[in-house]
N, C-alpha and C positions, 0 to 999 in steps of 0.2 A: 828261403827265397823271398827274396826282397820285393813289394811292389810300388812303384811310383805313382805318386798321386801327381795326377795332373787338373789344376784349373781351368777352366774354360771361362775365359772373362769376356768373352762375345757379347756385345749387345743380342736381344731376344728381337724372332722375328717374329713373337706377336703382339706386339706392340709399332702400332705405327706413328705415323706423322700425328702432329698435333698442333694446334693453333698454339703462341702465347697467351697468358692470361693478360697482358693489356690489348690485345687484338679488338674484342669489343668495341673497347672504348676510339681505339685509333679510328675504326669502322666508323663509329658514331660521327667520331668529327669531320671524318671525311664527309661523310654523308650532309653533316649542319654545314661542314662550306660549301658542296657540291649543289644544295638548297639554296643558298642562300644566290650563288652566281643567277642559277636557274631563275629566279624572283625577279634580281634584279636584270638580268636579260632579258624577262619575257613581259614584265613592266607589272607585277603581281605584288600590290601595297597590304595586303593582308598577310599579317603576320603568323595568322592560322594554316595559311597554303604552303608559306613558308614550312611551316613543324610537319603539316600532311607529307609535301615529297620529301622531305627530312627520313619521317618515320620508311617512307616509303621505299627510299634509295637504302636507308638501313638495310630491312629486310632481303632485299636484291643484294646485296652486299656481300648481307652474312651468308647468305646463301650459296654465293658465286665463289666468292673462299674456301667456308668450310669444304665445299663441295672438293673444291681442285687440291684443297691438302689435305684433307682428312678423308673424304668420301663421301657420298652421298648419304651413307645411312646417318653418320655423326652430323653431317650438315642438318637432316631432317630434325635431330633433337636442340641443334643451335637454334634452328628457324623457331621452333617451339617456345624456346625462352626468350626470343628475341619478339613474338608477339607477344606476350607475355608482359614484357617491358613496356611496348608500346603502348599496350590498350591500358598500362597503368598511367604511364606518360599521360596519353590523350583524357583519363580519368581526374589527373589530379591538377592538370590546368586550367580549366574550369572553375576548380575549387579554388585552387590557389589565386587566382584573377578577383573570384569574388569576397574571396576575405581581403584582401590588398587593398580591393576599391573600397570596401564597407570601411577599413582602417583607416583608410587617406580621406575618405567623405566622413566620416561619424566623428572623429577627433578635431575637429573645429568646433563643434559646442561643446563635446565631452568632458563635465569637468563637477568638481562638486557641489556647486550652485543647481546646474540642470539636473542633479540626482537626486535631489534636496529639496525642489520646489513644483509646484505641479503648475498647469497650465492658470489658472483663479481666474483673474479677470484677463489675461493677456487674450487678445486677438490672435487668431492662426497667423495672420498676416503681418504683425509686429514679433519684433528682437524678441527673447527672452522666454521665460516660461520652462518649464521642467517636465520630468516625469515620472516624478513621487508616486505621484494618484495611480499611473499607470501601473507601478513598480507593486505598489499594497496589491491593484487590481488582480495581476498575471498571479503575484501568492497564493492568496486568497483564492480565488478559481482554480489553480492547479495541486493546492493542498487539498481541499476541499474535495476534489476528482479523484485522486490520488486515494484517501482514506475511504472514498466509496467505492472506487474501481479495481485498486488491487486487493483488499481482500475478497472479492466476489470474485476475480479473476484467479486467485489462488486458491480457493478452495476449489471452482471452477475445475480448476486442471487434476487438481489432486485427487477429484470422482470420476475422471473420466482416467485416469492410470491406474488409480489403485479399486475404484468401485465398477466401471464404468463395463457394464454388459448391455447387450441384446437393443430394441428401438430405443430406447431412451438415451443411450449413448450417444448414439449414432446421429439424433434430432440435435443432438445439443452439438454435438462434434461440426454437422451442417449447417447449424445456424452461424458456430463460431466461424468459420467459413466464410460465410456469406456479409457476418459484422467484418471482420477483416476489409472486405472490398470496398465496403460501403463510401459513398464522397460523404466528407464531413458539412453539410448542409443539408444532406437528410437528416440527421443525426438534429441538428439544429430545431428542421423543421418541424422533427416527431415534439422535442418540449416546446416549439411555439405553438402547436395544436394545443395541448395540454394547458396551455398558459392563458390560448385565447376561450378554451370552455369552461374554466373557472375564475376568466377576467380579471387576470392578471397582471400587473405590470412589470417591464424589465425590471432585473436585481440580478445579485452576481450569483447566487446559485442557480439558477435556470444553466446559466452557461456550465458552473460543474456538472451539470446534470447530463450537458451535451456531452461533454469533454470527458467522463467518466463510459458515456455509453462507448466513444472513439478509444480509448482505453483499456475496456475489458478485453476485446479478443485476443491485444498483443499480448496480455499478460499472462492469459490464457497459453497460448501458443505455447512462449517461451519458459513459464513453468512448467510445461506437457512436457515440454525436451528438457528440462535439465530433470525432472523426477523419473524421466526415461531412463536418462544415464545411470541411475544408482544400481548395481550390483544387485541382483536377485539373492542372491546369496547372502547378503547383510541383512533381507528382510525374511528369509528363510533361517538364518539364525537366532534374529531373534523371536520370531512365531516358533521356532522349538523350544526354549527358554519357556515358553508356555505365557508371554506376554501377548495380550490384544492386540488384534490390528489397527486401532486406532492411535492407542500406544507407540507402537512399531511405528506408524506414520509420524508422530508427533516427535516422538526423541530420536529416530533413527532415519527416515527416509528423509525429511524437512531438513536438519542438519546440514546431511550431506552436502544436500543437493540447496545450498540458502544461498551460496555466494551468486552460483547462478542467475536464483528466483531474485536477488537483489538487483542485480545487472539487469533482468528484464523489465522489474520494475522504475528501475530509474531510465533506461532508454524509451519507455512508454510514455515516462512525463515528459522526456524531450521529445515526445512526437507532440502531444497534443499541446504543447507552453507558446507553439508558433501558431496555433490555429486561430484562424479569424472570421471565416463564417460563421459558426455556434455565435462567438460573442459578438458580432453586430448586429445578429435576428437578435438574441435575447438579452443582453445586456445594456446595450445601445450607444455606450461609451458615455462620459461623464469629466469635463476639466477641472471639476473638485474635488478634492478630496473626501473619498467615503469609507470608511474602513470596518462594515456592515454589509458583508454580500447578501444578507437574506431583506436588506431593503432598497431600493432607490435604486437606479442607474449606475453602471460602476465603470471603468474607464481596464483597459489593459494594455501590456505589450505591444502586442498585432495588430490589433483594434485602433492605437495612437499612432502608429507606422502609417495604417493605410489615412487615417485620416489624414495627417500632417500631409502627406505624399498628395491625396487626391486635392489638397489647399494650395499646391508648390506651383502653380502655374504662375503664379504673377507675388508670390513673396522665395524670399533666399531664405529666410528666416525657417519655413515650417520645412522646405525641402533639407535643410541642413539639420533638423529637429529630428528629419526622418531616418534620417541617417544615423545620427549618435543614438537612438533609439533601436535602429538594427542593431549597431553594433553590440550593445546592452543585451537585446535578447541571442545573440549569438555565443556572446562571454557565459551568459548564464545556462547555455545548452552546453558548451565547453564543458564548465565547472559541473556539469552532471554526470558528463561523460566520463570525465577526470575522475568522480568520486566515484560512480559504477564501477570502471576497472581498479580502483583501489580495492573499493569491499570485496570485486570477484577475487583479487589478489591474496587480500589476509584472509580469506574464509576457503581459500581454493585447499584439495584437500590435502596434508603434509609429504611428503615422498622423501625416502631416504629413512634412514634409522637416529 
């Protein structure tokens, strides 16, 4: 007895309706022309109102779509990605507006004369001048914070994960806390006290000394959570091996977990390389060259920005100085960040066989 197979090549009826994958985008632009009539009908010259009912009419959009072909539940996950979009949209224009402006304003003196020669005798309010002095200055102070604030910031962290019991944890845990929030002008003020009871005059360590205190908690933090991550189990293997736990920390938990501690170490010095309160209480800025922070006045980054800026009322010269000076210390938080996700990259840890 013979049986027949029979096929059934029926579409499934659990699968329903569905948007296409360029639907978004068509959405989208409906939405930028539907804005855009909007603006110019209602006589709205801001270009920001414009992207607002843009983002806005999107949202309505996707929703009103998804809704009528797919259903409301799938419409609720569209809407979901569709903010999503948006609040990155509204996140990265901003950014992008302000690097554009700093490109189109900073590249008029930008050149290597102005990288090359410091302010000397030039006048805020005359052509020319550089910012050499500046350039030693922002090293120098940010090296200088750097070899004070992340090793204390790393050990820091590594007592409070691997030692870290009972009040005395907990004090240091709260105080990192509370350094976290602090405004960078206390920080400032706590070494101008200190500078003005031992009669001191500005010099560019005073400033590392602010800029390491702004320093430590990030470094803290972010070495807490990457020694967090390490597997118990690799420091459980090797305390049965019958190796010390300092040991274990030293060759087995730090390892792992360096590509991390490197990353927060280098996102800590792009925080404090733009700070400019610390270094105008204690530094005081300097148009000569000094390349000696433990003496004399020193000039930095931040420090030349605001001055040239607070001079730019009645010259072109310093307001254009201010700028290819932003740009400069923007490149140079770039290039940190660039090299931070390199080192997390080759130290990240291998996968696969």
């Amino acid at each position: 007895m013979s049986h027949a197979v029979v096929n059934d090549k029926r579409p499934s009826t659990l699968r329903g309706a569905s948007l296409p994958k360029w639907s978004p985008w068509a959405i989208a632009a409906g939405s930028i022309a539907l804005a855009v009539v909007i603006g110019l009908a209602g006589g709205l010259d801001s270009r920001a109102q414009w992207g607002l009912i843009a983002g806005l009419l999107f949202l309505l959009g996707t929703y009103g779509i998804a809704a009528r072909v797919e259903g409301r539940r799938q419409a609720k996950d569209r809407i979901a990605t569709a903010l999503v979009w948006v609040a990155f949209l509204i996140a990265i224009v901003p950014l992008a507006s302000l690097i554009w402006a700093t490109v189109q304003r900073g590249t008029k003196v930008l050149d290597v004369y102005f990288l090359t020669h410091s302010m000397g005798v030039v006048a805020d309010s005359e052509p020319g001048g550089g910012i050499y002095h500046a350039i030693i200055g922002s090293l120098e102070q940010v090296g200088l914070a750097t070899v004070i604030g992340a090793p204390i910031g790393i050990l820091t962290a590594i007592y409070l994960v691997e030692y870290g019991r009972g009040n005395l944890a907990r004090a240091v845990t709260f105080f990192v806390d509370v350094m976290t929030g602090i405004p960078s002008i206390v920080a400032g003020l706590f070494i101008l006290s200190l500078m003005l009871m031992f009669d001191m005059q500005p010099f560019g360590f005073a400033g590392s000394l602010a800029l390491a205190i702004l320093m430590m908690p990030v470094v803290v933090r972010s070495t807490e959570e990457m020694l967090k991550l390490v597997p118990n189990e690799l420091r459980e293997a090797s305390l049965a091996l019958g190796i010390p736990k300092w040991r274990t920390i030293l060759k087995v938990v730090v390892p792992t977990s360096i590509g991390g501690i490197i990353t927060g170490v280098m996102l800590s010095v792009a925080r404090i390389a733009g700070e400019t309160a610390p270094v105008l209480l204690l530094v005081f800025g300097n148009p000569f060259i000094n390349t000696n922070p433990f003496e004399g006045a020193q000039a930095s980054l931040p420090l030349y920005i605001y001055q040239q800026y607070s001079q730019s009322a009645g010259s072109t010269a310093a307001y254009d100085r201010a700028w290819a000076a932003s740009l400069t210390l923007i490149a140079f938080v770039m290039i940190l960040n660039m090299v931070a996700r390199g080192i997390a990259r080759w130290k990240a840890p291998k996968t696969g066989r």
